[in-house]
C-alpha positions in Angstrom: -16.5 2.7 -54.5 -15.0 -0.1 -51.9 -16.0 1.1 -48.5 -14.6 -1.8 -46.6 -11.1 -0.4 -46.3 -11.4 3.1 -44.9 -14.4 1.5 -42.9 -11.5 -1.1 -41.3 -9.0 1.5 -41.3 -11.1 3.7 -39.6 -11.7 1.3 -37.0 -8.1 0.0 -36.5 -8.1 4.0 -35.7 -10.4 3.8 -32.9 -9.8 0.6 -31.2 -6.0 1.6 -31.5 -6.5 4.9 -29.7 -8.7 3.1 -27.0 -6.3 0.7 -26.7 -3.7 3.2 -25.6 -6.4 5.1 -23.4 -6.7 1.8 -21.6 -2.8 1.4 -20.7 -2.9 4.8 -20.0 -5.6 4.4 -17.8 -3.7 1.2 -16.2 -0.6 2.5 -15.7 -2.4 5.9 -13.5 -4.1 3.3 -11.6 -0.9 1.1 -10.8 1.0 4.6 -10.1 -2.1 6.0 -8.1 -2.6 2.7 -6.0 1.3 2.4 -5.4 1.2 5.7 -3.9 -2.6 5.6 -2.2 -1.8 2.3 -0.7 2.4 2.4 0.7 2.3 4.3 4.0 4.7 3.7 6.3 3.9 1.7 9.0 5.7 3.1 13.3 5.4 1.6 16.7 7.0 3.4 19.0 8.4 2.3 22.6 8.9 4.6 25.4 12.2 3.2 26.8 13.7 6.1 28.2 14.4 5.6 32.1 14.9 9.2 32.4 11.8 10.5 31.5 8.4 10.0 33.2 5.1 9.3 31.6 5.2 11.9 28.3 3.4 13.2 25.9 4.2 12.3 22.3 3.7 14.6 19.1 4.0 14.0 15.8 3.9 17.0 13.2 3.4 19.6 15.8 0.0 17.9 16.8 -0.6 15.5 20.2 -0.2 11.2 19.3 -0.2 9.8 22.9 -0.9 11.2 26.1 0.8 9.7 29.2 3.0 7.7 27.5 4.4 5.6 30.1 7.2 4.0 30.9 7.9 0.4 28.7 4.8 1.0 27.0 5.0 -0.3 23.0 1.9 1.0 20.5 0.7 -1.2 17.9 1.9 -0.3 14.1 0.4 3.1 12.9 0.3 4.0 9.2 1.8 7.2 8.4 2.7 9.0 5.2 6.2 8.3 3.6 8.3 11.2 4.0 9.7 13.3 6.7 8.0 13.9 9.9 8.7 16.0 13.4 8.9 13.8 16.7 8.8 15.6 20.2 8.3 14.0 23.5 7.9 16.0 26.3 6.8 15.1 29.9 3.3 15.1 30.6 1.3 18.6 30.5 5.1 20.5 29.9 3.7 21.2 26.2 5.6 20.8 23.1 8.2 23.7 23.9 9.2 21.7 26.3 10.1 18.9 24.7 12.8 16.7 26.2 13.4 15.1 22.9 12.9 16.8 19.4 14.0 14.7 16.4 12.7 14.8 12.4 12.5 11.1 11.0 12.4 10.0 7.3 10.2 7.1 6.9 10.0 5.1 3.4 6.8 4.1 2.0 5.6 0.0 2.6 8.1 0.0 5.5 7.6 -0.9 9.5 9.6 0.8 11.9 10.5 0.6 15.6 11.2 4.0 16.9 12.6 4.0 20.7 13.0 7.2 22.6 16.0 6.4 24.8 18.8 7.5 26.9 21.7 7.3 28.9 20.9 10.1 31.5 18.5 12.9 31.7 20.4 15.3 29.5 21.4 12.6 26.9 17.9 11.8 25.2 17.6 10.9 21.7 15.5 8.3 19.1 16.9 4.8 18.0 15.0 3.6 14.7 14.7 0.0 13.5 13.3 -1.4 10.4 11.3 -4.2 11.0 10.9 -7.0 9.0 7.3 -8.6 9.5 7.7 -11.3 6.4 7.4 -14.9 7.8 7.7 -18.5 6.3 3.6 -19.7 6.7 3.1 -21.6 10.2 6.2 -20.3 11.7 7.3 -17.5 14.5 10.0 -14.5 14.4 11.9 -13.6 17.3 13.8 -10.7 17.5 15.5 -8.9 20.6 16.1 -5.1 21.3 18.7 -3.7 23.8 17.5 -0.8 24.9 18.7 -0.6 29.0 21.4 1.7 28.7 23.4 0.1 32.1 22.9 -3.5 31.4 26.3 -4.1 29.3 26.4 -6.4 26.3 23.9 -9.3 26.7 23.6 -12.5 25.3 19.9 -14.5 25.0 19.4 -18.7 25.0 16.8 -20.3 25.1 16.2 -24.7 26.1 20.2 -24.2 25.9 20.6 -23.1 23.0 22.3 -19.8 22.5 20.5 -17.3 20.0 22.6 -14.3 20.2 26.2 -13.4 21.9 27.5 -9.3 23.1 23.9 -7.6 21.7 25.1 -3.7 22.8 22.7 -1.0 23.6 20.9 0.5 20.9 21.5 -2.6 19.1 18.6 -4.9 17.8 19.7 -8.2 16.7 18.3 -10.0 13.4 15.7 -12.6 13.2 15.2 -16.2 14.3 12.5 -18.4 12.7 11.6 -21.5 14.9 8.2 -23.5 15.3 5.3 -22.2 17.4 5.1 -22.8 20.8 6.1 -22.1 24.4 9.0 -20.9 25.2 11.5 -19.3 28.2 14.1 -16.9 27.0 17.3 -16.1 29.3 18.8 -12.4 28.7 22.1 -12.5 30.3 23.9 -9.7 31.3 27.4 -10.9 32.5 28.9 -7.6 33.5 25.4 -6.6 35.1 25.8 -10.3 36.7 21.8 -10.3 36.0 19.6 -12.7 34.2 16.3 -12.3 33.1 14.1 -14.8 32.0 11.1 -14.4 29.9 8.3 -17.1 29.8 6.2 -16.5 26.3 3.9 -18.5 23.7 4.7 -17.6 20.1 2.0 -18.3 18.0 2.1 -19.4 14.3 2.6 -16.5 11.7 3.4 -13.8 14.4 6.4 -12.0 15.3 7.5 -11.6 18.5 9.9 -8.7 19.7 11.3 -8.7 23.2 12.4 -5.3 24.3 14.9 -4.9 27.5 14.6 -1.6 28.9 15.3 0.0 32.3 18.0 0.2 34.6 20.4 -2.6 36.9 20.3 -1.7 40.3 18.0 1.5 39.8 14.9 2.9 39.4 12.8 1.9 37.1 14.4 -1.4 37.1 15.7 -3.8 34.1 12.6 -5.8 32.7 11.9 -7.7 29.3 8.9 -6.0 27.5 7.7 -8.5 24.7 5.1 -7.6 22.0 3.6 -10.0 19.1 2.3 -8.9 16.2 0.9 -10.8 12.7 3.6 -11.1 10.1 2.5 -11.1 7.0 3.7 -15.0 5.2 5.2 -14.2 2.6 2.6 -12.0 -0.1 4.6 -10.6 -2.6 4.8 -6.7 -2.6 3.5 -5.7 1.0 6.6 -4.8 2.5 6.4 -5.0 6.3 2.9 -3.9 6.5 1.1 -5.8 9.5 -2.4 -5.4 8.2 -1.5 -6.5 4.3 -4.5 -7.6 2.1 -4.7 -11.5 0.9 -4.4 -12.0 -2.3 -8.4 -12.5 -2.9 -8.8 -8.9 -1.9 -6.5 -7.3 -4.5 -7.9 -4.5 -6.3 -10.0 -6.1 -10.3 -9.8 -2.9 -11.9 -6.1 -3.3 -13.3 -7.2 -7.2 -14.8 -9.9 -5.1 -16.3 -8.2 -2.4 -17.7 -5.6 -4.6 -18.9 -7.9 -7.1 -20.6 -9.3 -4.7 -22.1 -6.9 -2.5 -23.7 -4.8 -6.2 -24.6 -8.3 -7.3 -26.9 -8.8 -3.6 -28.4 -5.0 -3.7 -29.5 -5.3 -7.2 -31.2 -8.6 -6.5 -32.3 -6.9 -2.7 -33.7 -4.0 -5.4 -35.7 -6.2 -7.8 -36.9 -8.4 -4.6 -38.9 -5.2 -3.5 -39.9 -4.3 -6.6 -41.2 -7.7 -7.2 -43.2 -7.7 -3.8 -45.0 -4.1 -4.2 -46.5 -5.1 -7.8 -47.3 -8.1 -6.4 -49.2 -6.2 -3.8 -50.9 -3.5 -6.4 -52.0 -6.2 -8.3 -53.5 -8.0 -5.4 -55.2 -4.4 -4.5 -56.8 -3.7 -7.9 -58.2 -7.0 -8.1 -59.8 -6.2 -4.3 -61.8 
């Protein structure tokens, strides 16, 4: 009796079924990392002239304590999803919460989340989605209006103009020039004020300039700037500040992949061979 065929039948089996375990396996571990590894990423900026150094919670549980005024956090990673943001004055407690909003944040996406307001009855959060994706060896600039008096402004800088009638609440796009130093002019014609802000932007950063407080009042009309890395261009990390180079990717999808790609071919070429065999055994009867 010819054992050949069932043997290579047999094992075209096997190597078939391991085969399909393998992209199985793959495909969990592309699903599971895609979830495990796309928070969201929030900064949030107290720019709020009406309230006082606060308290900020998140979910029902204490994130900052005396929050103050024109103070910006770095980039926190947070689950995608929903999420409860109260701000109350400091030591109030959360019942007390001045401001009491529930945000939606989408997974591999930064955000800019600005408490603000127009008087001390009118307090509310202004969201931005960031974009932290740079050309290599350049800088981002971006401006936020957030000084609820100050009128439309406009923003030049070495005489050129980089943004005409930004409102409040407004944040404009991005400009991409060449490291270096820099003076930006906000202008605030009806306000008839100008503020000038003298920065260096560094290669592969992005630099947001935030213009909070109040003309003529207390606290006063400043230009808060923050610089973070950007992220040059790596395919697939969204906004996130802290994204892995591509060195550090994860090897067990090229292994599970090569693997279940030479246990398929190797499954077709058994297939192959038994048939052949059997062809050859019926053409000799």
């Amino acid at each position: 009796m010819n054992l050949r065929r069932p043997l290579a039948l047999l094992a075209h089996r096997v190597l078939l079924v391991f085969g399909l375990i393998a992209l199985l396996a793959l495909f969990g571990t592309q699903v599971f990392a895609a979830r495990a590894e796309s928070p969201s990423f929030v900064r949030i900026i107290h720019a709020s002239p009406f309230v006082g150094a606060a308290d900020v919670f998140l979910d029902g549980s204490k994130l900052l304590t005396s929050f103050l005024f024109g103070s910006v956090t770095d980039y926190a990673a947070i689950p995608a999803g929903p999420h409860k943001v109260q701000i109350a004055l400091v030591g109030k407690g959360i019942a007390a919460s001045a401001i009491s909003e529930t945000l939606s944040v989408s997974p591999g996406v930064a955000y800019t989340v600005a408490a603000i307001g127009t008087s001390a009855t009118n307090l509310s959060l202004a969201v931005f989605v960031d974009n932290n994706i740079i050309a290599p060896h350049t800088a981002k600039v971006r401006v936020y209006h957030l000084a609820p008096n100050a009128g439309p402004v406009n923003v030049t800088t070495g005489g050129r103009t980089l943004w005409n009638g930004i409102t409040y609440e407004e944040a404009t796009g991005y400009v991409s020039i060449p490291a270096g130093s820099y003076t930006f002019d906000v202008n605030a014609p009806d306000a008839n004020s100008t503020l000038p802000l003298a920065t260096t932007l560094n290669a592969n950063t992005v630099t947001s300039v935030f213009a909070v407080g109040l003309v003529n009042g207390s606290p006063k009309i400043e230009l808060v700037p923050q610089q973070v890395n950007g992220v040059p261009g790596l395919p697939q990390t969204g906004s996130d500040p802290n994204a892995p180079s591509p060195s550090s990717q994860p090897v067990l999808p090229w292994i599970l992949g090569t693997l279940a790609l030479m246990m398929l071919c190797a499954s077709a070429v058994l297939f192959r061979l038994a048939y052949a065999r059997q062809a050859k055994i019926l053409d000799k009867v």
